[in-house]
N, CA, C and O atoms as CSV, one atom per row, in Angstrom:
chain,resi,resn,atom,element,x,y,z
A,1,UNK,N,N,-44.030,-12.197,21.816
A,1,UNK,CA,C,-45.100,-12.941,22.438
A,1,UNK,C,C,-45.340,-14.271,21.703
A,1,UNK,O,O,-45.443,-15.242,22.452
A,2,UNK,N,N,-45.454,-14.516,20.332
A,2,UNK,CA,C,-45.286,-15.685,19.589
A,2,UNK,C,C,-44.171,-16.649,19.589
A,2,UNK,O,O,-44.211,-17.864,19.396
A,3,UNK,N,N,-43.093,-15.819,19.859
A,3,UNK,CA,C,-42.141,-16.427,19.875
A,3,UNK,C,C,-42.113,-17.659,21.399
A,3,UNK,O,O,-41.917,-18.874,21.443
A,4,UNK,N,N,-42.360,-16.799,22.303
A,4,UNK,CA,C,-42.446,-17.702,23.615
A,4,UNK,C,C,-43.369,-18.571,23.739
A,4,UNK,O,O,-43.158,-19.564,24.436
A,5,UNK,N,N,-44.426,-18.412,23.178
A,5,UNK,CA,C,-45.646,-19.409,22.896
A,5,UNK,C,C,-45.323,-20.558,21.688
A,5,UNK,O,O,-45.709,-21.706,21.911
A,6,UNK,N,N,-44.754,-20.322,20.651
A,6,UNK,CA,C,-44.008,-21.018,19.734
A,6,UNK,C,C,-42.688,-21.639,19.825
A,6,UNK,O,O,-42.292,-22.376,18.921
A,7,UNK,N,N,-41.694,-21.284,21.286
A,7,UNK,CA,C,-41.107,-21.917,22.025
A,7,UNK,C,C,-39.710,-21.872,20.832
A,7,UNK,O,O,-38.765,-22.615,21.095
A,8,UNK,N,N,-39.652,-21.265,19.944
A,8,UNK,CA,C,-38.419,-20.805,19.148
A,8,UNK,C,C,-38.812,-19.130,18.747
A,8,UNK,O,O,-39.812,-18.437,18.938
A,9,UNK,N,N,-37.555,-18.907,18.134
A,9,UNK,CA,C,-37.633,-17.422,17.319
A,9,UNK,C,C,-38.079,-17.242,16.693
A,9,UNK,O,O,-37.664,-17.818,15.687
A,10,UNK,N,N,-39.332,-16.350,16.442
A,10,UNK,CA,C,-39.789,-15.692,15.366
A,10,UNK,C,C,-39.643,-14.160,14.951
A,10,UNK,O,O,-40.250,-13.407,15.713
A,11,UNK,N,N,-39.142,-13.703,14.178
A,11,UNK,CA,C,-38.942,-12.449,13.638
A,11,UNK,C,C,-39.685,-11.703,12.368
A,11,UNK,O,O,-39.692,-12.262,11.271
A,12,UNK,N,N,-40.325,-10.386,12.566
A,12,UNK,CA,C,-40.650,-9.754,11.475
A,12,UNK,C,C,-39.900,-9.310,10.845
A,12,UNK,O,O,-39.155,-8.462,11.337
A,13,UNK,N,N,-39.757,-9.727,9.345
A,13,UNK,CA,C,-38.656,-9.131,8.322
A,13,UNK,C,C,-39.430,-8.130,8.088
A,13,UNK,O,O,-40.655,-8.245,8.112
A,14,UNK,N,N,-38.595,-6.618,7.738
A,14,UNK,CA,C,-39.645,-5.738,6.931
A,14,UNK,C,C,-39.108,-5.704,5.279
A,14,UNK,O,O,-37.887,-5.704,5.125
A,15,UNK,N,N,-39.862,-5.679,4.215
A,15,UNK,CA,C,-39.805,-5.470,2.957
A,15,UNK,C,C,-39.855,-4.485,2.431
A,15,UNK,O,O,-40.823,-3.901,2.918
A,16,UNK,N,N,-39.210,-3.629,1.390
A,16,UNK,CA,C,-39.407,-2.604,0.901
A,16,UNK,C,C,-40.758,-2.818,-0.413
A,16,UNK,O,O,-41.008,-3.607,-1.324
A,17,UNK,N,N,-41.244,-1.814,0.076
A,17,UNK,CA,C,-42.680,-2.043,-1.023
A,17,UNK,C,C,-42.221,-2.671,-2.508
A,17,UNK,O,O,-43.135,-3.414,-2.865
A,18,UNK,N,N,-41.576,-2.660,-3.110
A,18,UNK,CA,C,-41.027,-3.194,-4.262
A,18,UNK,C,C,-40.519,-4.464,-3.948
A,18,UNK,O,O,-40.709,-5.210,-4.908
A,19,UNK,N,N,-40.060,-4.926,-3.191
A,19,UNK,CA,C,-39.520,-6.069,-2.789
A,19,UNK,C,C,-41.225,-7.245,-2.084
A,19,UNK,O,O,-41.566,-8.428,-2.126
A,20,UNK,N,N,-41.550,-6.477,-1.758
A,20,UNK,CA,C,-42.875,-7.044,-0.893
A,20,UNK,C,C,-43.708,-7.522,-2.067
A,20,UNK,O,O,-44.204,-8.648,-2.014
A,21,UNK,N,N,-43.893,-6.758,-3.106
A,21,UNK,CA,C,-44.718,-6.746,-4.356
A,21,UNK,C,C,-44.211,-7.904,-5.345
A,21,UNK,O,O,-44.982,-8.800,-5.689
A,22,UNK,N,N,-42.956,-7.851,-5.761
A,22,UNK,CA,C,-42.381,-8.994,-6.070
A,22,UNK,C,C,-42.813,-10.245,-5.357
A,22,UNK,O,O,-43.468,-11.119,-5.926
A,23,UNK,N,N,-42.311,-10.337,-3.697
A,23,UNK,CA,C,-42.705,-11.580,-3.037
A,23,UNK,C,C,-44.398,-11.957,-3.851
A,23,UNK,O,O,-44.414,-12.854,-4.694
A,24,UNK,N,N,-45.774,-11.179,-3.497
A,24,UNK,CA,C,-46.760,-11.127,-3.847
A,24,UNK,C,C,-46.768,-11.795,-5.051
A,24,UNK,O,O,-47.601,-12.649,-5.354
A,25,UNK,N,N,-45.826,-11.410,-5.767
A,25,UNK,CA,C,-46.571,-12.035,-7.218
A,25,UNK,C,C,-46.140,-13.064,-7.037
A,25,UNK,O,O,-47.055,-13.836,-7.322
A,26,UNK,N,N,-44.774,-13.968,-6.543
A,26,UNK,CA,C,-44.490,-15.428,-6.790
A,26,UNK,C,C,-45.460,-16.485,-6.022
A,26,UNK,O,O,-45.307,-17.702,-5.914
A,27,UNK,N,N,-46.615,-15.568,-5.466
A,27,UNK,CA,C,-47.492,-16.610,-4.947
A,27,UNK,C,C,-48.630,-16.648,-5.742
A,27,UNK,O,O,-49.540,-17.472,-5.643
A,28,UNK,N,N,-48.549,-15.705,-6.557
A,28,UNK,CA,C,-49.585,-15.880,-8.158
A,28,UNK,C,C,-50.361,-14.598,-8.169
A,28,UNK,O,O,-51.406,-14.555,-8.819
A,29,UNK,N,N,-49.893,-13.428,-7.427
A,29,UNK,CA,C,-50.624,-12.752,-7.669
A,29,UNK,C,C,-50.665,-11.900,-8.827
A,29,UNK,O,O,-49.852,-12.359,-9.629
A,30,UNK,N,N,-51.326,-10.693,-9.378
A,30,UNK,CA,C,-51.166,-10.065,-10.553
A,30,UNK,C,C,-49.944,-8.786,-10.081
A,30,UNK,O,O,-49.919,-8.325,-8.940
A,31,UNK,N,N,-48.946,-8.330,-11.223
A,31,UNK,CA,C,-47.945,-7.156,-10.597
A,31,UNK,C,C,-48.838,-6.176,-9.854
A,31,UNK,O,O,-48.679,-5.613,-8.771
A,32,UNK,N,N,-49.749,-6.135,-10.679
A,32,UNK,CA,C,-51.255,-4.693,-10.639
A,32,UNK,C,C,-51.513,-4.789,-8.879
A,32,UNK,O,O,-51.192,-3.927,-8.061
A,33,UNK,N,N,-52.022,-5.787,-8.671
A,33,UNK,CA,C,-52.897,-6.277,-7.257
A,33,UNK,C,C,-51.539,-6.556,-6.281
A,33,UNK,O,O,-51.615,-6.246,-5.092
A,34,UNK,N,N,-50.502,-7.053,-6.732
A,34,UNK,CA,C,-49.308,-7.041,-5.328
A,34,UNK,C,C,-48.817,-5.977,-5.132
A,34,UNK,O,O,-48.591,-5.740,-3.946
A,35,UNK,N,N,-48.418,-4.834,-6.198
A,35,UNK,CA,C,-48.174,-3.511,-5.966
A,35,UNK,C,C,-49.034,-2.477,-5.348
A,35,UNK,O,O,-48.662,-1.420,-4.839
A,36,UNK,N,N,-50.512,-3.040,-5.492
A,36,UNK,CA,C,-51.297,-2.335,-4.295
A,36,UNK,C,C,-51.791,-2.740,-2.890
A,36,UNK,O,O,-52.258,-2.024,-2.004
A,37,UNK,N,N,-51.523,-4.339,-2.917
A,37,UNK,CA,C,-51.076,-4.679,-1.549
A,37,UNK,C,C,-49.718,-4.222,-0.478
A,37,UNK,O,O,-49.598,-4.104,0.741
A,38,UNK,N,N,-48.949,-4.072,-1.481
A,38,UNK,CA,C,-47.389,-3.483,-0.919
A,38,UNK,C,C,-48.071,-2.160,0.094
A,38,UNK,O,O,-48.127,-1.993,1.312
A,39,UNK,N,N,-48.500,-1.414,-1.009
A,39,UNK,CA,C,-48.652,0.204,-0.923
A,39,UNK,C,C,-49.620,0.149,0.113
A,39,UNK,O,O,-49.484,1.191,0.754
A,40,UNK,N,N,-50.714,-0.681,0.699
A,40,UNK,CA,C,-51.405,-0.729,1.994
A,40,UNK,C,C,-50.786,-1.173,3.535
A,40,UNK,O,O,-51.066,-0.828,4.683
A,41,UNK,N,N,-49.685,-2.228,2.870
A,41,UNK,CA,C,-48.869,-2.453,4.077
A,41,UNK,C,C,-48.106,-0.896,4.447
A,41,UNK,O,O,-48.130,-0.299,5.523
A,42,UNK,N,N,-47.533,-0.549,3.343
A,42,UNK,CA,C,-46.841,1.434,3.915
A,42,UNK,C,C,-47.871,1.478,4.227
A,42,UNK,O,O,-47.939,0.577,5.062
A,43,UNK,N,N,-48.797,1.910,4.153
A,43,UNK,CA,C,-49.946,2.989,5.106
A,43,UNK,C,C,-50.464,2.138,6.134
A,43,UNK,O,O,-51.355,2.741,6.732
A,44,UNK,N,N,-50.284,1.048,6.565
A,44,UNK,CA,C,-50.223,0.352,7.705
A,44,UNK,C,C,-49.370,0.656,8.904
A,44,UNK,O,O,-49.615,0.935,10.077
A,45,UNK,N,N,-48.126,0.483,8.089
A,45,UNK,CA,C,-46.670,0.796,8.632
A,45,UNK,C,C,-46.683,2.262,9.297
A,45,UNK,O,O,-45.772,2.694,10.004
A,46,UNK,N,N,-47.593,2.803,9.037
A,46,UNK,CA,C,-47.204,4.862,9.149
A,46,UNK,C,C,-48.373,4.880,10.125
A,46,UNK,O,O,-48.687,6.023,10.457
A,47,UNK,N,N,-49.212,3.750,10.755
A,47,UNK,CA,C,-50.025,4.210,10.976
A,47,UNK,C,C,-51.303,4.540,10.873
A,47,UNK,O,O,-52.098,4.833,11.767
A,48,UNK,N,N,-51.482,4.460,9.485
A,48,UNK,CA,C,-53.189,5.110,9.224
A,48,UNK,C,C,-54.390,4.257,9.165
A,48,UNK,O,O,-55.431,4.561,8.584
A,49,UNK,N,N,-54.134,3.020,9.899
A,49,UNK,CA,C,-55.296,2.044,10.907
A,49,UNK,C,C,-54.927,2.184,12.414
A,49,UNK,O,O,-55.442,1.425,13.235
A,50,UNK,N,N,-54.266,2.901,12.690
A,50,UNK,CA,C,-53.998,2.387,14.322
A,50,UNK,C,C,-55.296,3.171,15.107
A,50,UNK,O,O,-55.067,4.339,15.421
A,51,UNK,N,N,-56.353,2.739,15.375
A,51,UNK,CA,C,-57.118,3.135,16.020
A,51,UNK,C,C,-57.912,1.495,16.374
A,51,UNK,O,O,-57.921,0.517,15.626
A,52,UNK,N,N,-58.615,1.641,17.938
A,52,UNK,CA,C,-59.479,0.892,18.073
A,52,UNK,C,C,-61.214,0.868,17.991
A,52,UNK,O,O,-62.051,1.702,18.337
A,53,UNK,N,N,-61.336,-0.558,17.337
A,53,UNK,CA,C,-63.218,0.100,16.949
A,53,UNK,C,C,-64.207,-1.283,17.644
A,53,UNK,O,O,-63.679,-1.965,18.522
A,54,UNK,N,N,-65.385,-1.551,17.261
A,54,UNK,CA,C,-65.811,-2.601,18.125
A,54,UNK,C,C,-66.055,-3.328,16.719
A,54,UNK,O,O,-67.170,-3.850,16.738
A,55,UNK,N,N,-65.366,-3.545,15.466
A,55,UNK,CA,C,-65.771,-4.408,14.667
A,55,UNK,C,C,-65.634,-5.763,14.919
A,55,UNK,O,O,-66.162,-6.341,13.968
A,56,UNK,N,N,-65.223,-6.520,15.664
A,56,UNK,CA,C,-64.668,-7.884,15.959
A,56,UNK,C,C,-66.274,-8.125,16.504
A,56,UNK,O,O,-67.074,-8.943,16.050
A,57,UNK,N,N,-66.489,-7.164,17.608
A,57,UNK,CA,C,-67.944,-7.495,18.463
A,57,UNK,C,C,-68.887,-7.443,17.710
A,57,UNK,O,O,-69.733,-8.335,17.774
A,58,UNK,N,N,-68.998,-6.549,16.924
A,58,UNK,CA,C,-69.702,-6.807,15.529
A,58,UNK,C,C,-70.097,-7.740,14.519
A,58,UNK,O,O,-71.154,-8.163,14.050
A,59,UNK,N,N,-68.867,-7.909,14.353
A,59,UNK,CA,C,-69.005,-8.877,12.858
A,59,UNK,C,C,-68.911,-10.326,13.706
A,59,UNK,O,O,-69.240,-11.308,13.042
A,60,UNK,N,N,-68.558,-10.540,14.903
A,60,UNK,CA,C,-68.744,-12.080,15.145
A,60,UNK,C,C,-69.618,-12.375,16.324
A,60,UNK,O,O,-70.043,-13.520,16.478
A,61,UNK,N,N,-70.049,-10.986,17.547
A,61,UNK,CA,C,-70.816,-10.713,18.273
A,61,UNK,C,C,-70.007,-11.602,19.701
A,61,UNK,O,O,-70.541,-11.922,20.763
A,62,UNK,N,N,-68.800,-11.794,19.327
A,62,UNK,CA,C,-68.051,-11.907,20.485
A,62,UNK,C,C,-67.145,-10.876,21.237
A,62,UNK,O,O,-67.108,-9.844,20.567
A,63,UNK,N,N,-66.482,-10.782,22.252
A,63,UNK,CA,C,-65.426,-9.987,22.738
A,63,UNK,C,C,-64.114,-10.281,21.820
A,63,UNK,O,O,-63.760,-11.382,21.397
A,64,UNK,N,N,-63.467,-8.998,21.614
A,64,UNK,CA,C,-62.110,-9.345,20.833
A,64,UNK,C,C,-61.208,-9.991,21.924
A,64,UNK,O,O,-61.334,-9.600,23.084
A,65,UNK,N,N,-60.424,-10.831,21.656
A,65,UNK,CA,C,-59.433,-11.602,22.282
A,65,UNK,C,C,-58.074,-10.316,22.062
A,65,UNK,O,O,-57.909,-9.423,21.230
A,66,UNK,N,N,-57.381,-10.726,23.114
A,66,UNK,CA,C,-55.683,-10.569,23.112
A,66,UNK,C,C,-54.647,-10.941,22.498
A,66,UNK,O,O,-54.413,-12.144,22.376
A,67,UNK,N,N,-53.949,-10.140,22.069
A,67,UNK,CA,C,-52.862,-11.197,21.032
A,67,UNK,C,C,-52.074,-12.293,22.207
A,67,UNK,O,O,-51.371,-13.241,21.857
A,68,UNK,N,N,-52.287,-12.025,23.255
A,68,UNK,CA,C,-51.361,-13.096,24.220
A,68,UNK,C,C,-52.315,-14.486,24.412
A,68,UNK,O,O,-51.961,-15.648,24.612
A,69,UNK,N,N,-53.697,-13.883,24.266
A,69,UNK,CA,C,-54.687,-15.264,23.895
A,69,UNK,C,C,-54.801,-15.864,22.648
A,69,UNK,O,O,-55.052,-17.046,22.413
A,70,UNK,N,N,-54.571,-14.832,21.760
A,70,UNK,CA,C,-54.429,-15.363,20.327
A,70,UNK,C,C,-53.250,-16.520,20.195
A,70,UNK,O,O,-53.328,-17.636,19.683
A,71,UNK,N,N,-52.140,-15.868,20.830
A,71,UNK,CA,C,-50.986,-16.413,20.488
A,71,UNK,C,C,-50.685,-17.741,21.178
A,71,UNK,O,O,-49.811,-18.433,20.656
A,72,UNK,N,N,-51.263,-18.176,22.234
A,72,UNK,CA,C,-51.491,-19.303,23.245
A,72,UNK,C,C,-52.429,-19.887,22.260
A,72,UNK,O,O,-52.193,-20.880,21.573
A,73,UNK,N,N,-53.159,-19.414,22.255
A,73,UNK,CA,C,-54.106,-20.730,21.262
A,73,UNK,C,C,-54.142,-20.989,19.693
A,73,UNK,O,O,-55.025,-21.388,18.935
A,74,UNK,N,N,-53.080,-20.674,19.552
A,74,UNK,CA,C,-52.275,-20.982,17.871
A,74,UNK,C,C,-51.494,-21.005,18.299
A,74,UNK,O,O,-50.952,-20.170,17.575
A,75,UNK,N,N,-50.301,-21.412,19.399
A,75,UNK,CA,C,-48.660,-22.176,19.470
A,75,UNK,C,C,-48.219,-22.990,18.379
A,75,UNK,O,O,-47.222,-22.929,17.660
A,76,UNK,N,N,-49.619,-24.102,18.447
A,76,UNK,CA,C,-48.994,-25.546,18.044
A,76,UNK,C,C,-48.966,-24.899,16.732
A,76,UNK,O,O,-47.845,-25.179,16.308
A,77,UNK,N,N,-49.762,-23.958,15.557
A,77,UNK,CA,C,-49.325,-23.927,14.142
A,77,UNK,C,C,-47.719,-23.487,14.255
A,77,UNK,O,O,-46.894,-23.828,13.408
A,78,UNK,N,N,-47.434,-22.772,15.292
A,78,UNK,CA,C,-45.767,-22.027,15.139
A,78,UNK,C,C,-44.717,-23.267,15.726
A,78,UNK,O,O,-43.548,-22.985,15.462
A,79,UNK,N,N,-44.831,-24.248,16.277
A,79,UNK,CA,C,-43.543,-25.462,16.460
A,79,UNK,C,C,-43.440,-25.964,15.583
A,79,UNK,O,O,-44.293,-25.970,14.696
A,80,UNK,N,N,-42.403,-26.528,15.546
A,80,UNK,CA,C,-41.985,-27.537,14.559
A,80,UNK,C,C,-42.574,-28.729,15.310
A,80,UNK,O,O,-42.980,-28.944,16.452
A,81,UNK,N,N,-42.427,-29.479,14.050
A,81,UNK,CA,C,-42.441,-30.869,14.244
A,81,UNK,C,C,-43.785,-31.077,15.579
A,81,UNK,O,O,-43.721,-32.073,16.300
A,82,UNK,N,N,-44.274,-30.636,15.662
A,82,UNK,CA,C,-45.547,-31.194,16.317
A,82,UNK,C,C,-46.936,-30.300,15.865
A,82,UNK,O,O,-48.042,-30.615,16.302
């Protein structure tokens, strides 16, 4: 869906939690704090958020949007050169 709205290819790489944790730290994070970011993306990955709740309506007191609306109205960050 990004991809067609971004009008080139975009692909999710997946990382192995050790590999992901590494990435984490070369953006300054601590080993401590990227190795437990890794370990939330696995329990992401498996599942153990996939449920829907009304926090969006909540915390901003709007309707949650669509990722196909999301993704239309953030194109221009995904092209190049424009």
């Amino acid at each position: 869906m990004i991809s067609a709205h971004a009008r080139r290819e975009i692909t999710h790489v997946k990382l192995e939690p050790t590999e992901l944790a590494k990435r984490f730290t070369t953006f300054g994070l601590s080993a401590d704090y990227a190795a437990f970011l890794a370990q939330l993306d696995t329990f992401l990955a498996s599942g153990s958020e996939a449920r829907t709740t009304n926090g969006v309506q909540e915390v901003t007191g709007r309707e949650p949007r669509s990722l196909a609306d999301f993704a239309a109205g953030h194109a221009h960050t995904w092209r190049d050169n424009q």
